[in-house]
N, C-alpha and C positions, 0 to 999 in steps of 0.2 A: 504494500500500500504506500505510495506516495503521499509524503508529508509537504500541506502547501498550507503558506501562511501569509494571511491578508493586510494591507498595508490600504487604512482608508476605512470606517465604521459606521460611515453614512447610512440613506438610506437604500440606497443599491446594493448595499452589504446583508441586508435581508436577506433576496431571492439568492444571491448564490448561495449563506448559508445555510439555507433551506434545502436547498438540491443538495447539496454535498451530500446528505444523509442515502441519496439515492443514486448517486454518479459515482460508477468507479472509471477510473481506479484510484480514488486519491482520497484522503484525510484532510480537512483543517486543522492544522494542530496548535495554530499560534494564530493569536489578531494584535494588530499594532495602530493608534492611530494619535493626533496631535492629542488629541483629549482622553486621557485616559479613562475619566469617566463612559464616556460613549465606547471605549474598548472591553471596558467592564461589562457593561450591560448587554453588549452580541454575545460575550462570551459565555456569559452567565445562562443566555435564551438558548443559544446553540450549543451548548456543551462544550464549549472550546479549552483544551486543556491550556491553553498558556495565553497570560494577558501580557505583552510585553514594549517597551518602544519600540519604534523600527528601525533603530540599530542593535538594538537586539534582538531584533527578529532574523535581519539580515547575517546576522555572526551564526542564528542557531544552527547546530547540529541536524535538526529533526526537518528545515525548511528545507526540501528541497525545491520549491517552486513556487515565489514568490506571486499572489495576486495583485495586481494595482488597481485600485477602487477609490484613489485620490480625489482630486476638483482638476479637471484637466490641466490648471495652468502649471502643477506640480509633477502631470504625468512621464516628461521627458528626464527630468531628475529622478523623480523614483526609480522608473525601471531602469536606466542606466546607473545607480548604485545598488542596482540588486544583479542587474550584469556583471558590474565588476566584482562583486561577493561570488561570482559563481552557481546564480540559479538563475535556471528558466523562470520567463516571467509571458505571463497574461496581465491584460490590464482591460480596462476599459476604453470606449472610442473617449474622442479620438487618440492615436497611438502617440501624437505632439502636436504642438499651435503650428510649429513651421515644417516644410520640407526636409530642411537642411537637417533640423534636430531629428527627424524621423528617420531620416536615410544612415548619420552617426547610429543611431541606433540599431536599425536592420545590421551594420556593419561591423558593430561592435557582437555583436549574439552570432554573428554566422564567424570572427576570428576568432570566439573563443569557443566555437561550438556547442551552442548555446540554443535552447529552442526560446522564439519570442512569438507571441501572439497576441493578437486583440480582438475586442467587440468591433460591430453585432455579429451576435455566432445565432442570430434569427434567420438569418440562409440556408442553416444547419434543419430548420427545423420542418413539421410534415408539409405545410402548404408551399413553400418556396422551393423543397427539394421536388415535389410532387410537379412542378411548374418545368423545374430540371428536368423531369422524366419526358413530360409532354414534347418539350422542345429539342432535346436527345430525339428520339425516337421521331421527330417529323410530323406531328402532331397539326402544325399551323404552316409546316412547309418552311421554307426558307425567312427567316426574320429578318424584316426589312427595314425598320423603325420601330419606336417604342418612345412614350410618356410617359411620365410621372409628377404626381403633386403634393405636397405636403403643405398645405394651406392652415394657418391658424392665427391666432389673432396675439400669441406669445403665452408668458408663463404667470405672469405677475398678478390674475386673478385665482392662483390654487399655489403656486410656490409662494416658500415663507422670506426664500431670500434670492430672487429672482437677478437679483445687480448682472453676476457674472455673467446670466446669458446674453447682455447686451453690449459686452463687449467683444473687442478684438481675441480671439480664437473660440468665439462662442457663433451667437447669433444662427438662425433659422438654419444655413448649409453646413457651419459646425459642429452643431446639436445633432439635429438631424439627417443631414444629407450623408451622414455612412451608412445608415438604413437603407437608405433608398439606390446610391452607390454600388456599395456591396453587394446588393440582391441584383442589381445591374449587372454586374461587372460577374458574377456567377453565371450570370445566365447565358450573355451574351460578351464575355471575354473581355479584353484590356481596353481601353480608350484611348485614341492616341491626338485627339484635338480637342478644345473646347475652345468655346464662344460665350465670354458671361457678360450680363448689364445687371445692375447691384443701386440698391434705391433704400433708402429709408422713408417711413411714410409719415414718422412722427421722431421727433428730437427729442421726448421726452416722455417716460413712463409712469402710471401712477398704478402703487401697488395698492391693493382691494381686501388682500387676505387681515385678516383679524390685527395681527399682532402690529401691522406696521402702515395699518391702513391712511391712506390720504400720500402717504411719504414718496416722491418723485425721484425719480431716478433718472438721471442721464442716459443716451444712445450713444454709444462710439462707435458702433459697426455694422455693415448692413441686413438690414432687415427684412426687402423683398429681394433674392437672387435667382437669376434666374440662367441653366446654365443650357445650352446648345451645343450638347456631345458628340462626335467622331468617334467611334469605333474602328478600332483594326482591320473588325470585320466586316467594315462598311456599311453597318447601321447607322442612323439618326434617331440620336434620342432627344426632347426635352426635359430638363428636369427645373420645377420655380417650387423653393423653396420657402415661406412666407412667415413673419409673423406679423403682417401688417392687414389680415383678411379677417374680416366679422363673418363669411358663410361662404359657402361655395358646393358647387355638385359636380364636381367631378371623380373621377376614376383615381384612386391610390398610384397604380402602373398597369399598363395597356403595353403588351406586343404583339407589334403587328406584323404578319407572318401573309407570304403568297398563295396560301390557302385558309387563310382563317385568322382571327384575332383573341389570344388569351389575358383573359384578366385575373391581375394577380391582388393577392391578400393583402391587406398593411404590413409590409415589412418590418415594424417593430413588435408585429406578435409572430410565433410558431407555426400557428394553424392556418386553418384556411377563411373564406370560402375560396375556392380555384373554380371559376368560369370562362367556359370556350364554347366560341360560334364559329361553325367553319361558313364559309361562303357560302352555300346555300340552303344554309340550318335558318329556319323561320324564328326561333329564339335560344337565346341563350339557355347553358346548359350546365350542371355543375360536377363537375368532377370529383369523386370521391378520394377522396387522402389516399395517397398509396405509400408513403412512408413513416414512420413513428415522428414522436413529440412534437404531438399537437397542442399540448397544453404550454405554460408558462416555463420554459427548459433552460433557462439561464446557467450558463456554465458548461453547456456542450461544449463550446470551443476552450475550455480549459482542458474538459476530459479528454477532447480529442488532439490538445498539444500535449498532455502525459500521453495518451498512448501511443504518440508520433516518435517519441522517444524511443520505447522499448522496439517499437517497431521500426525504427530507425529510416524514417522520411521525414516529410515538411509538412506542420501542421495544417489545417485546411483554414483555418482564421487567423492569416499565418501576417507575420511581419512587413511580411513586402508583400501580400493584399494590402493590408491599413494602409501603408507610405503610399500604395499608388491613389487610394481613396482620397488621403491625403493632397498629394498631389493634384486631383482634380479638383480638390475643394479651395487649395488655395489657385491652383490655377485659375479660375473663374475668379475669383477676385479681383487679382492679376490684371486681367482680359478686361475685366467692365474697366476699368481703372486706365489701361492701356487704350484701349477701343481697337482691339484689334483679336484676332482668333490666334492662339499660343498653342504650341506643340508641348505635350506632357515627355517630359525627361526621364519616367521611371515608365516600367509594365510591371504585368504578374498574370503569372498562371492561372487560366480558369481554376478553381478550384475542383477534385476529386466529389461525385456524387457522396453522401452517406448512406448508410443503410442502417446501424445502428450502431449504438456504445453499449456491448452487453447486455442485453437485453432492455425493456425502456419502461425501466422502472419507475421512472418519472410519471409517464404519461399510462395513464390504463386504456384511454380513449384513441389509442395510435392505431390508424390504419383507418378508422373510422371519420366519411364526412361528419 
């Protein structure tokens, strides 16, 4: 059993420790965070045998494979002093605010032989693999283009401290757009152009939630992006990323394919619904789940960088995925900024379909629409 110890006792720190109890092959064996108190208290809920700081977690014996569950602007330091201790590390998106620190990093984990991975590992899961199988196998014919949206209006009336999202390495494409990214970039392989325009709609935020209500917060970065993707493989995709929208109807992700169009699930959950129309189908049609965790699975892509170990290959929520996600999120930045369409500097391999991690203990509803 692999010993891995969390660095970060937010609330993200929940659902992994929850799954742990059900995902092998690994243990939690240590949590570490700024606050001891809040290290205390996962520990105490999840059975954690050891509360510790994170350089003590990092020296432990027992760690071999550090989680990062930080505030993103910490993420590129964390894991890079958990590289140089010597463990693999999984973290949460994004992998870093810049290219530059993402690609040290990918750099640093492959000289010392080292596995590095990150979030979302919801690509991993029943509805988005189930989408992989469709378009494997020819389902919609050749994919020719493809949309996406992620439309909201921000964080500030349900987060308690909403500040971060509206800065520089945050905002609507860095929150967000690895979800949508990722399940892209799975489906339908690397990207090798974008095309961004990047807008703010309001200069200034007023939070709503209890504690801090009436209280204004500043915008430093943009808010509606919107990116116009090149594929390698010669798709066109859109993807407008938003937190500047009170409502909208549109579709999550739409590909579109020379025999038919598949619609896909929210990429920040596991499941489904997965619906397809071929050309001359009178309505849409829902395809049933054909592969496991369809429930809430947070942590597949830790369990499947442990087992990428023993099995000695490349994680499938792997380091250089993130960096290239990376790279197209700030490349659209970039691009609006520039006003011109920029060539992405990094790729990465489709990712390998899953089938499962030991059976899927997680989910009992797996397989099933």
């Amino acid at each position: 059993m692999t010993g891995v110890g969390v660095i970060g006792a937010g609330v993200i720190s929940g659902i992994y420790l929850k799954n742990a109890a059900s995902l092998t092959p690994f243990e939690v064996v240590a949590v570490a965070d700024l606050s001891p108190e809040r290290a205390r208290t996962q520990a105490a809920e999840y059975g954690v045998r050891h509360v510790l700081t994170p350089e003590e977690l990092l020296a432990h014996p027992e760690v071999e494979v550090v989680l990062n569950l930080t505030v993103p602007s910490a993420h590129a330091a964390v894991t890079r002093s958990a590289l140089e201790a010597g463990k693999h590390v999984y973290g949460e998106k994004p992998l870093a605010l810049t290219r530059e620190d993402g690609l040290a990093l990918v750099n640093l984990a492959e000289a010392r032989d080292l596995r590095l991975g990150s979030a979302p590992d919801t690509f991993l899961g029943a509805g988005l693999q189930t989408c992989r199988q469709l378009i494997d196998e020819g389902a919609i014919g050749q994919p020719l283009a493809a949309t996406a949206f992620m439309l909201s209006h921000g964080v500030e009336a349900w987060h308690a401290s909403p500040d971060f999202f509206y800065q520089p390495g945050a905002g609507p494409m860095f929150d967000m757009g690895p979800y949508y990214l990722t399940a892209l970039i799975s489906l339908l392989g690397p990207v090798r152009t974008v095309t961004g325009q990047a807008t703010s709609g309001f200069q200034e935020r007023t939070i709503t939630t209890a504690q801090r209500y009436g209280e204004r917060i500043p915008v430093g970065t943009p808010t509606h992006v919107t990116a116009l993707l090149g594929f390698e493989s010669g798709v066109a995709a859109t993807l407008i990323t938003s937190f500047d929208v009170w409502h909208a109807q549109v579709p999550r992700i739409e590909i579109y394919g020379s025999e038919g169009t598949l619609s896909l699930p929210d990429p920040n959950t596991f499941g489904g619904p997965v619906q397809l129309r071929l050309a001359q189908d009178k309505a849409w049609r829902e395809v049933p789940l054909a592969r496991p965790y369809a429930l809430n699975s947070r942590g597949l892509g830790l369990s499947d960088l442990i087992s990428s170990v023993h099995e000695n290959r490349g994680p499938r929520a792997s380091g250089r995925l993130a960096l290239h996600v990376l790279d197209a999120m700030q490349s659209t930045l970039e691009s609006a900024e520039a006003g011109r369409t920029l060539t992405l500097t990094t790729t990465a391999e489709r990712p390998e379909p899953l089938q499962t991690m030991g059976g899927d203990a997680l989910d009992p509803s797996a397989g099933r629409a």
